[in-house]
C-alpha positions as CSV (number, residue, x, y, z in Angstrom):
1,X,0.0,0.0,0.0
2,X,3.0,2.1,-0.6
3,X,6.8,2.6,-0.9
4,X,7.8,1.8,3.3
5,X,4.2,2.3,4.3
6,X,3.6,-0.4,7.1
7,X,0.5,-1.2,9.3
8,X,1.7,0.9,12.4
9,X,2.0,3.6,9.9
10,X,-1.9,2.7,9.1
11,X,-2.6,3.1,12.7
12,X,-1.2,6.3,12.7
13,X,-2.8,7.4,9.7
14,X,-6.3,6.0,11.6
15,X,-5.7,7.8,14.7
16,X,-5.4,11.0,12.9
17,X,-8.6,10.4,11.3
18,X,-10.4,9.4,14.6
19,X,-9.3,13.4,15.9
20,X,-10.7,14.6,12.1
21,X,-14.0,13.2,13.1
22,X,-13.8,14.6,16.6
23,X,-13.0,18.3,15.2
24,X,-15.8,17.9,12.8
25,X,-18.4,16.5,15.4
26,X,-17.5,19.4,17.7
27,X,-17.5,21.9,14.7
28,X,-21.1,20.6,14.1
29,X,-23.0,21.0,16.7
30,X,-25.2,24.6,17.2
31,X,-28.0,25.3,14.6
32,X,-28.7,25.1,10.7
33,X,-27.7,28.2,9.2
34,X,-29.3,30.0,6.8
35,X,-28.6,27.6,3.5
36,X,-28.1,24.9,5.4
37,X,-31.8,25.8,6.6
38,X,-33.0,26.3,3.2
39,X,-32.0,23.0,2.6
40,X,-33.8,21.2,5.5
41,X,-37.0,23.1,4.8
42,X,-36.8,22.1,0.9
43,X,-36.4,18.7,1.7
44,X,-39.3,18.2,4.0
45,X,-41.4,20.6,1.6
46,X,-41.2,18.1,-1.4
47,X,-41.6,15.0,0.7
48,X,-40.4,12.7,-1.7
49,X,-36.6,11.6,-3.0
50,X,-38.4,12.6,-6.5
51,X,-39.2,15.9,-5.4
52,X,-35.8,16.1,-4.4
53,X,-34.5,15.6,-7.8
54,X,-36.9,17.1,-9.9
55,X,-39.0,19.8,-8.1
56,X,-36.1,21.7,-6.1
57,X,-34.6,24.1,-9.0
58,X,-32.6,26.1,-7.1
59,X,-28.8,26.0,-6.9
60,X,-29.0,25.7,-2.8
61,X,-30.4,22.1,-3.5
62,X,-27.3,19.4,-2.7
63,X,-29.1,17.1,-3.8
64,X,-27.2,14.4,-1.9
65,X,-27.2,16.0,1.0
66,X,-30.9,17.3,0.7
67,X,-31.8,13.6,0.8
68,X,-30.2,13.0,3.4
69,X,-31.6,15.5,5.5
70,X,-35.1,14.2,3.8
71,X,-34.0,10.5,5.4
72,X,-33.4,12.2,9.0
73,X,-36.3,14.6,9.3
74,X,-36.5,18.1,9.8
75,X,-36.9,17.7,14.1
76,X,-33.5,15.0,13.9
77,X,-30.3,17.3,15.9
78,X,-28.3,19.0,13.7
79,X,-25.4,17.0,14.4
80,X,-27.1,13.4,12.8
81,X,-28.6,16.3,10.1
82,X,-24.8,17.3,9.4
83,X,-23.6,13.2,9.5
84,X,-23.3,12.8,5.8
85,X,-20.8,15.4,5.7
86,X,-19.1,14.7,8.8
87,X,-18.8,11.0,7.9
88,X,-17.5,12.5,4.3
89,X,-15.2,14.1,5.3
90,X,-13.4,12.2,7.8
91,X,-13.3,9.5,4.9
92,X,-11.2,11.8,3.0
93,X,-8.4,12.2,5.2
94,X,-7.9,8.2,4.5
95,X,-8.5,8.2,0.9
96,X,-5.9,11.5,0.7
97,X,-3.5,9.9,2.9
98,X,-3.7,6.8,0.5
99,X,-2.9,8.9,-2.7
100,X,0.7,10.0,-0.4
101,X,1.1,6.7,0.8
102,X,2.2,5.7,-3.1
103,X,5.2,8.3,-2.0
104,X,5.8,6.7,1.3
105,X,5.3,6.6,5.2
106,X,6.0,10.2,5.3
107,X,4.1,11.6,2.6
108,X,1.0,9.5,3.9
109,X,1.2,10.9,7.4
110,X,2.0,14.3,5.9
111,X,-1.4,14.2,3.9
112,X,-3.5,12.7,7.0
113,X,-2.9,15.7,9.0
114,X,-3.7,18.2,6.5
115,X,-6.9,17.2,5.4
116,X,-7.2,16.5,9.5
117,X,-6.5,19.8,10.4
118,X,-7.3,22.6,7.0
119,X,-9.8,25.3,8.2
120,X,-11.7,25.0,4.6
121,X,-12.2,20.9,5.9
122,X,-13.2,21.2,8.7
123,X,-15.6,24.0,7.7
124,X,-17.4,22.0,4.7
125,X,-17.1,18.2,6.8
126,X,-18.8,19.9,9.4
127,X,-22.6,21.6,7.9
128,X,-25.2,20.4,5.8
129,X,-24.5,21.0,3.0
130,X,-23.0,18.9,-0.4
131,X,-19.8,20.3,-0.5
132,X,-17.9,17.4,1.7
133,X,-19.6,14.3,-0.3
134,X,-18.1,16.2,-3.4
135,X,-14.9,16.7,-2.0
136,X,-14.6,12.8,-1.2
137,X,-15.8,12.0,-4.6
138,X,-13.0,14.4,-5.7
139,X,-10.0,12.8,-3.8
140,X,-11.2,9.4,-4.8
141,X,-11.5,10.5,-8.6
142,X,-7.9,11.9,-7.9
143,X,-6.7,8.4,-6.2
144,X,-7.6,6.6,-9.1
145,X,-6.3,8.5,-12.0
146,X,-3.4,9.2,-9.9
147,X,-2.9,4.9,-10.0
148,X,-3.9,4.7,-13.5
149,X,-1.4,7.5,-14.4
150,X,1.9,5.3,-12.8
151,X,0.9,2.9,-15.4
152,X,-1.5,3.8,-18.3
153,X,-1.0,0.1,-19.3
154,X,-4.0,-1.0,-16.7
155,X,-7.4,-0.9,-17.2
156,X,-8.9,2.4,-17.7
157,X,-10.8,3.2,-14.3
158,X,-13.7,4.6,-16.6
159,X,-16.1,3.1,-14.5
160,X,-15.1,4.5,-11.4
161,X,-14.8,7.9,-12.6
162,X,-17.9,7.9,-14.0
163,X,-19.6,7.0,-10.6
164,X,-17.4,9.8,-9.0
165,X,-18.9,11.8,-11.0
166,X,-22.0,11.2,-10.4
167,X,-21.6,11.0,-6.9
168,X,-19.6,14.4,-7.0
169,X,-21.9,16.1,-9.4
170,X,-25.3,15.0,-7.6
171,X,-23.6,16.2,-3.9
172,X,-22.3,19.4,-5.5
173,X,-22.1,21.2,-8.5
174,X,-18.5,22.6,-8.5
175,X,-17.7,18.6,-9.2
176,X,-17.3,19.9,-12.7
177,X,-14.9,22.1,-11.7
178,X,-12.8,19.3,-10.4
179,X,-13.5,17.3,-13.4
180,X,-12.0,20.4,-16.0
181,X,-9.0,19.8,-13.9
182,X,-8.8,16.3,-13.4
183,X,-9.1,16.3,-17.8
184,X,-6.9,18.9,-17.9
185,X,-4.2,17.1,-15.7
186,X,-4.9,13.8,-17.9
187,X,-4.5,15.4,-21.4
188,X,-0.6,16.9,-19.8
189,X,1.0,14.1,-18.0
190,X,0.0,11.4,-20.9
191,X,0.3,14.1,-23.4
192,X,4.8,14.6,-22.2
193,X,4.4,10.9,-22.8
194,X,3.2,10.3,-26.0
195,X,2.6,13.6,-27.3
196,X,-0.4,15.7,-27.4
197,X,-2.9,14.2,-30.0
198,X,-2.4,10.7,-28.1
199,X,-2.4,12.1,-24.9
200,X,-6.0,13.9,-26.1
201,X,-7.4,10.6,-27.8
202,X,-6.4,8.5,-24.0
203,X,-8.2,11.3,-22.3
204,X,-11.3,11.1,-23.9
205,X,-11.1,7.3,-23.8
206,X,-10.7,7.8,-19.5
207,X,-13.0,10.3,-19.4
208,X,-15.9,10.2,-21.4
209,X,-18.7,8.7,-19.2
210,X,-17.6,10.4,-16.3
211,X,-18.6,13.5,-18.8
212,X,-21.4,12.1,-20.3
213,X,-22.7,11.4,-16.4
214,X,-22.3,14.4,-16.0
215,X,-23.8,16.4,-18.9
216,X,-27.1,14.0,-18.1
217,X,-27.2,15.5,-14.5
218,X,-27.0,19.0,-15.8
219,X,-29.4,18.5,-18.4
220,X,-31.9,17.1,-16.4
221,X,-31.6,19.7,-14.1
222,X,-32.5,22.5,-16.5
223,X,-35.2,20.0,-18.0
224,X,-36.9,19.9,-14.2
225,X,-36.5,23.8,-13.3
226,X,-38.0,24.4,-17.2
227,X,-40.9,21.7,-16.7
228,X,-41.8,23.4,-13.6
229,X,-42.4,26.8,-15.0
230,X,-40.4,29.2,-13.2
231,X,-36.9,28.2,-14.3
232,X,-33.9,27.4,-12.8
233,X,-33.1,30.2,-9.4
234,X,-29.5,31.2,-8.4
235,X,-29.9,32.4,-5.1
236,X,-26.6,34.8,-5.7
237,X,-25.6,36.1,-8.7
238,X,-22.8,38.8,-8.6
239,X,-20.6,40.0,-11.4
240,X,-16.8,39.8,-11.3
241,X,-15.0,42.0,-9.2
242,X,-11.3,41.5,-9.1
243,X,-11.5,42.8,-4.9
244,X,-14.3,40.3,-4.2
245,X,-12.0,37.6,-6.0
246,X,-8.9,38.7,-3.9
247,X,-10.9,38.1,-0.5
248,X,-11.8,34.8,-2.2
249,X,-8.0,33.9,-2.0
250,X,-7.1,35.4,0.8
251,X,-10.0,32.7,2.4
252,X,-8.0,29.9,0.6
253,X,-5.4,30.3,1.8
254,X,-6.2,31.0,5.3
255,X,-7.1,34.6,5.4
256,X,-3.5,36.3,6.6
257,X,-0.4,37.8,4.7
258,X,1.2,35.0,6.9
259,X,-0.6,32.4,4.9
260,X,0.4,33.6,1.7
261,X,3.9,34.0,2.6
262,X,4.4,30.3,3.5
263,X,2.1,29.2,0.5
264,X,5.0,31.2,-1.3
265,X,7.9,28.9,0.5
266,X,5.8,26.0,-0.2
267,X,6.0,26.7,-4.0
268,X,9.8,27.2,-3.7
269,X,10.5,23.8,-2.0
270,X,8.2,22.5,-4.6
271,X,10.5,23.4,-7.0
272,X,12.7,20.6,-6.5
273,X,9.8,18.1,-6.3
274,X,9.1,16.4,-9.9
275,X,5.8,14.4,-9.1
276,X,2.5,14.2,-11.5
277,X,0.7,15.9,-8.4
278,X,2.9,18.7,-8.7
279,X,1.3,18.9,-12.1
280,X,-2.5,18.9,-10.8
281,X,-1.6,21.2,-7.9
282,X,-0.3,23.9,-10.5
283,X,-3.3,23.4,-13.1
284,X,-5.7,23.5,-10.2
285,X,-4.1,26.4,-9.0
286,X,-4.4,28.3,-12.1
287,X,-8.4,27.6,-12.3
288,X,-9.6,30.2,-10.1
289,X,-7.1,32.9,-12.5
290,X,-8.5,31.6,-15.4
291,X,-12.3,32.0,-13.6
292,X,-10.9,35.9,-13.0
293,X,-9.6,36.4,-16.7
294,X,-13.1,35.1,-18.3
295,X,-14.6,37.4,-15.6
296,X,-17.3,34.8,-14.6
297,X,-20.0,35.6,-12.3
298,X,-20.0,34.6,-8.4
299,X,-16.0,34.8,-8.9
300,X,-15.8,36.1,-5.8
301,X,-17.4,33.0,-4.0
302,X,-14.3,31.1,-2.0
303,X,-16.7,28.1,-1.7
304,X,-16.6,27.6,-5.7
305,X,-13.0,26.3,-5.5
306,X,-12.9,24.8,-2.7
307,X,-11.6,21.9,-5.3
308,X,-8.3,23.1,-5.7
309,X,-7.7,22.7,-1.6
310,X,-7.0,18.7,-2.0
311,X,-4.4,19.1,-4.7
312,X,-2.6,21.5,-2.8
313,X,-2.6,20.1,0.3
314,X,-1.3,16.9,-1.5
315,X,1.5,18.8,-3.1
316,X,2.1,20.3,0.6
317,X,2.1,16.1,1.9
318,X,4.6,14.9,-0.9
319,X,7.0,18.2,-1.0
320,X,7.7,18.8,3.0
321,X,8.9,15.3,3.4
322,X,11.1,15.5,0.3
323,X,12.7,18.9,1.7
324,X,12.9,17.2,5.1
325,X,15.6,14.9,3.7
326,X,17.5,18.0,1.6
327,X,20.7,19.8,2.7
328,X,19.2,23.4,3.8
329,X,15.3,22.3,3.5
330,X,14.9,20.9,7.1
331,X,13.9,24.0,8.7
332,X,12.1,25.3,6.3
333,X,9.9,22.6,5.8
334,X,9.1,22.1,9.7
335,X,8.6,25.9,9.7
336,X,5.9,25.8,6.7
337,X,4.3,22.8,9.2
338,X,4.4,24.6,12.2
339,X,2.7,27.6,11.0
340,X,0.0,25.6,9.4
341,X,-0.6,24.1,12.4
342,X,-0.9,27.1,14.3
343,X,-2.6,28.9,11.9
344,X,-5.0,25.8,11.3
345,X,-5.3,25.3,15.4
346,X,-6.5,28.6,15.8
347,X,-8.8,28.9,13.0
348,X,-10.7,25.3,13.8
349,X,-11.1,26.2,17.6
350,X,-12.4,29.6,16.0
351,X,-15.2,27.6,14.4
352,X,-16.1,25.4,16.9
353,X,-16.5,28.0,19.9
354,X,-18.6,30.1,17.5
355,X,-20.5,27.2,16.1
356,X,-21.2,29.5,12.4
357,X,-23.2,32.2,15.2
358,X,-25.2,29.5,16.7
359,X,-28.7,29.8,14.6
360,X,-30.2,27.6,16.8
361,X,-30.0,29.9,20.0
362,X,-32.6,32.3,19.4
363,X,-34.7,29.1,20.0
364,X,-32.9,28.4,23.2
365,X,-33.7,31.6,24.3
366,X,-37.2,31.7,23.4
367,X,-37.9,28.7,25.4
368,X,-35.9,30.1,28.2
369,X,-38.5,33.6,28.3
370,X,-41.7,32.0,26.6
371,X,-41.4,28.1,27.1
372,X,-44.8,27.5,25.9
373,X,-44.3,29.0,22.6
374,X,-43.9,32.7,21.1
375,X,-44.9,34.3,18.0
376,X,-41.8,35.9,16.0
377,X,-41.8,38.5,13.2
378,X,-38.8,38.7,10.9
379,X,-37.1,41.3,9.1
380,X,-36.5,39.6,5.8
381,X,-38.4,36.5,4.6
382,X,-35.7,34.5,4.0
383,X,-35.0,34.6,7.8
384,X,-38.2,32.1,8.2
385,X,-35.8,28.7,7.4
386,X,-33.3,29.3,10.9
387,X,-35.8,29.7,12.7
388,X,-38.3,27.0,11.4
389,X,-35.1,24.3,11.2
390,X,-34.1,25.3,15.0
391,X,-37.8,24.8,16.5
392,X,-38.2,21.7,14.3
393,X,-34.9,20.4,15.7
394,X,-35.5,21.7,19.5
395,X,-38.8,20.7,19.4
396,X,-40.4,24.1,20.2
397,X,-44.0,25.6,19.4
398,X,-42.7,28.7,17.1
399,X,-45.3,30.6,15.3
400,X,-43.8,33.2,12.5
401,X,-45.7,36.2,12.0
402,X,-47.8,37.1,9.3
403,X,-47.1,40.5,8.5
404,X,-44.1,42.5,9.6
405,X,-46.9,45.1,11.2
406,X,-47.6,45.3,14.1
407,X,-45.1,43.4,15.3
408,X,-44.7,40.7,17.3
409,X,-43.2,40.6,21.0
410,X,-40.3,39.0,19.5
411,X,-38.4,40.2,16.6
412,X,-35.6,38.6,14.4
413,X,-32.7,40.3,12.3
414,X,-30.7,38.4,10.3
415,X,-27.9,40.3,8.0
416,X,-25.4,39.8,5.7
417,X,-21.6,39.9,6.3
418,X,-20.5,43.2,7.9
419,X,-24.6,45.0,7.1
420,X,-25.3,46.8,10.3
421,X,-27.6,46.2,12.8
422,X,-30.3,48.8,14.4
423,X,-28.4,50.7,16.9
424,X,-31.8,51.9,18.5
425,X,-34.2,48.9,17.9
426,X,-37.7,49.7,17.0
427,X,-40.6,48.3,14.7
428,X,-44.2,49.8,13.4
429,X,-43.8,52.5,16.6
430,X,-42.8,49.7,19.2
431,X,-39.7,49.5,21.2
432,X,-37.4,46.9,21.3
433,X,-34.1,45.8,23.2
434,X,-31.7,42.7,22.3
435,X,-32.0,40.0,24.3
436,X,-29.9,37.0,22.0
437,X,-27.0,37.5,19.4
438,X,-25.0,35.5,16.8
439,X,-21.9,36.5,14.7
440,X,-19.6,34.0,13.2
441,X,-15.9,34.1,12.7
442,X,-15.4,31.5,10.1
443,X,-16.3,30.7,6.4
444,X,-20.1,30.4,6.5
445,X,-22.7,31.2,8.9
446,X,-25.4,33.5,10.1
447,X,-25.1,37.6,11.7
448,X,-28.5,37.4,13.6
449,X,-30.3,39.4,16.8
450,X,-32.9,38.4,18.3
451,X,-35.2,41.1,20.1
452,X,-38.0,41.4,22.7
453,X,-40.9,44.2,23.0
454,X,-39.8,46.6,25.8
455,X,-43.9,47.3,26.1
């Protein structure tokens, strides 16, 4: 299973795993937020794993993941709602570590710790939402084109692709991103081989079901949103903006002039490094500049390449070791670690004090002031899913308001990134003070008050 790679090494490997699942168990608890939320009231809405498929048309719709939470009910706890993904993505530390194993012990342990330990991981193997069961169907496409790549005289792992991708594609869209890259890697390494025109023709021959799985899925998710009537919704559609895509990077890369500094060193140890990973890292590196330079919408989104986090954090597991063992690479390489570490300590124990702002705590409160039930008006609509997934979850009698007029005695605000808040609360004439907040501190979440009627 890998160049010095023995079974203590695997216990290693499965001890590191067991404290991924811890991190993302702990990460997980608190409530849905507000797409998670979204997702938990569209699944109990359509009822059915058809509906699911074919009467959700709106990009928010996992569909893996919104079956899941169909399977578990809308009143399960939000950690059994968040299991898929926790269960995900602790399976993708082993599958990662497996890809370094074919470098050795080191490269294998290396890898384990990463995917363990990287904020963006944690964040996604830890809510309910598709992007972990992509991400494992991801790695594991990676894994076996990475074995059919050390020898192209095998068996094509066609099959397997293809049900990555369906996998992939039907937990998360952004699968096709990984597949562009995963082609594009292909069509280089067997195109040095044996040239470009037979490195093309042996891509296509890998490839094409995973493609044609995948065109299928997309086309019958336009069929379903145009069957419907009312289309296909994006529930965010922003045009490029080069600063928006900056912050998108600086959240890949862990937020901090730190990070990009020892992303920088990585890439210069790299240099030395001549692996076919190295290859994938750099093309998936380069997607989100070539997203940029077509100017695509939502470029600013982090989330959307959240595929190019494996390949690098492989190209991290196989290049440290291999600077370990060089003349004048030793510190460098367990400096690059430690500050990972650190910076990946902090971030994680970030998440999981702050729990994404804690959605589910207005709730608490509620049944803390009016335990027999309370009537709550909202600020904006879309505020109705927290609060419906939290009182489904915590059992509690929650009745939303009709109309924002008059108000209610309770009042919820829920806001986008840095939007303010009332600094002198007040509805329809009526007075209100806080009584509950939420803010998170990591990559998704929820900025919510909740207020009570002074009179």
């Amino acid at each position: 299973m890998g160049t010095g790679v023995r079974p203590g090494h695997w216990i290693a490997i499965a001890g590191i795993a067991l404290v991924g699942l811890v991190l993302r168990c702990l990460a997980a608890r608190g409530g849905l937020w507000l797409d998670e939320a979204w997702s938990a009231v569209f699944a109990q809405e359509v009822a059915t794993p058809a509906g699911v498929l074919f009467q959700i048309n709106h990009d928010n719709n996992h569909h893996l993941n919104t079956l899941w939470l169909q399977l578990v009910g809308s009143d399960a706890p939000p950690l059994l709602q968040r299991a898929l993904s926790i269960a995900s993505g602790t399976a993708t530390i082993v599958v990662a570590a497996r890809i370094a194993a074919r470098r050795g012990a080191a490269p294998a342990i290396v890898a384990a710790v990463a995917f363990c330990l990287a904020p963006f991981l944690v964040t996604y193997g830890a809510e309910a939402r598709g992007y972990a069961p992509m991400l494992f169907a991801w790695v594991c496409a990676i894994g076996v084109t990475d074995r059919w790549l050390a020898d192209p005289a095998r068996l094509r792992p066609t099959t397997a692709l293809a049900i990555a991708a369906l996998l992939g594609c039907l937990a998360q869209a952004t699968m096709l991103f990984g597949l562009f890259v995963l082609a594009w890697w292909v069509v280089r390494e067997r195109g040095r081989a044996d040239g470009w025109r037979q490195g093309l023709r042996e891509t296509v021959a890998l490839l094409w079901p995973a493609a044609v799985v995948a065109l299928l899925l997309i086309a019958m998710a336009w069929i379903a949103a145009a069957a419907g009537g009312i289309g296909f919704h994006i529930g965010n559609r922003e045009p490029h903006d080069w600063g928006k895509w900056l912050d998108a990077m600086r959240q890949l890369i862990g937020g901090t002039v730190g990070s990009a500094i020892v992303l920088l060193f990585l890439a210069y140890l790299a240099r030395g490094v001549s692996d076919r990973l190295k290859t994938l890292a750099v093309l998936a590196g380069a997607f989100p500049l070539l997203v940029a330079l077509l100017a695509l919408p939502n470029s600013g989104a982090s989330r959307y390449y959240v595929v190019i986090v494996p390949p690098l954090l492989l190209l991290a597991a196989i290049t440290l070791p291999a600077a370990w063992s060089r003349s004048g690479g030793r510190w460098l390489a367990a400096g690059i670690a430690l500050a990972f570490g650190v910076q990946a300590g902090f971030a994680d124990s970030a998440m999981i004090r702050n729990l994404r702002g804690d959605p589910g705590r207005p709730i608490a409160m509620l049944a803390t002031v009016a335990p027999r039930g309370a009537v709550v008006s909202l600020d904006y609509d879309r505020s109705s899913a927290i609060l419906i997934a939290a009182a489904r979850s915590q059992h509690y009698p929650l009745t939303l308001a009709d109309s924002p007029c008059p108000p209610a005695r309770f009042h919820f605000v829920e806001r986008d990134g840095d939007a303010a808040f009332p600094d002198s609360p007040g509805w329809c004439g009526r007075a209100y003070r806080e009584i509950a907040r939420g803010d998170p501190t990591g990559l998704s979440g929820t900025h919510w008050r909740l207020y009570a009627a002074m009179r």
